[in-house]
N, C-alpha and C positions, 0 to 999 in steps of 0.2 A: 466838144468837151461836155454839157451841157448835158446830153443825152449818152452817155457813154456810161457803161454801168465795168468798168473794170478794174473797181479796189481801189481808183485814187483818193488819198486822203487828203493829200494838202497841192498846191502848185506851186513855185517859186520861180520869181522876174528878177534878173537884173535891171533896174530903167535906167536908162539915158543921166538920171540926175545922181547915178554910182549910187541908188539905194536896193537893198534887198525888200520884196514885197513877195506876203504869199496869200493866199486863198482857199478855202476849202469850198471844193465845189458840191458837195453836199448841205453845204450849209445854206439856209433861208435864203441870205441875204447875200450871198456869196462876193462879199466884199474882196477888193487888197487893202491889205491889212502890213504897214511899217515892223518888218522884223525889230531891227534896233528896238522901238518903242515898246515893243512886245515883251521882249527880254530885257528891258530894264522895267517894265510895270509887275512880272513876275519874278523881278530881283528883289525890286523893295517889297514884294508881299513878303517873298523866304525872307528876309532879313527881317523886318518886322514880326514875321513868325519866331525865329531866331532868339530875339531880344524879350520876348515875352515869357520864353521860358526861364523858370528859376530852379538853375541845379547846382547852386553851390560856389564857390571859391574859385575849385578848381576843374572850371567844367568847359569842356570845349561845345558851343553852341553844336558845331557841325556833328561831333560826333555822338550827342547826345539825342539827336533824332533818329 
């Protein structure tokens, strides 16, 4: 994998312990990396991005971005 230059960007494992893990093999350090954890640490950023804008009354966070 390692040496293989054909467009992969990411990889995904189911492991043994029923978790999703992915890795990007282009990357330095080419960890796995806990999906779950991933997408809730880019959930509370949007949401935190979310709550910081100020549009008003009647403003829906989602649709105001």
């Amino acid at each position: 994998m390692e040496e293989s230059d054909e467009g992969i960007e990411f990889i995904y494992i189911f492991t043994p312990e029923q978790e999703w893990k992915y890795c990007c093999p282009v990357s330095p350090d080419m960890r796995w990396r806990n999906v779950r954890n991933e997408l809730a640490a880019e959930s509370e950023i949007f949401n935190q991005n979310s709550e910081e804008q100020d549009c008003g009354e009647n403003c829906d966070p989602v649709l105001s971005m």
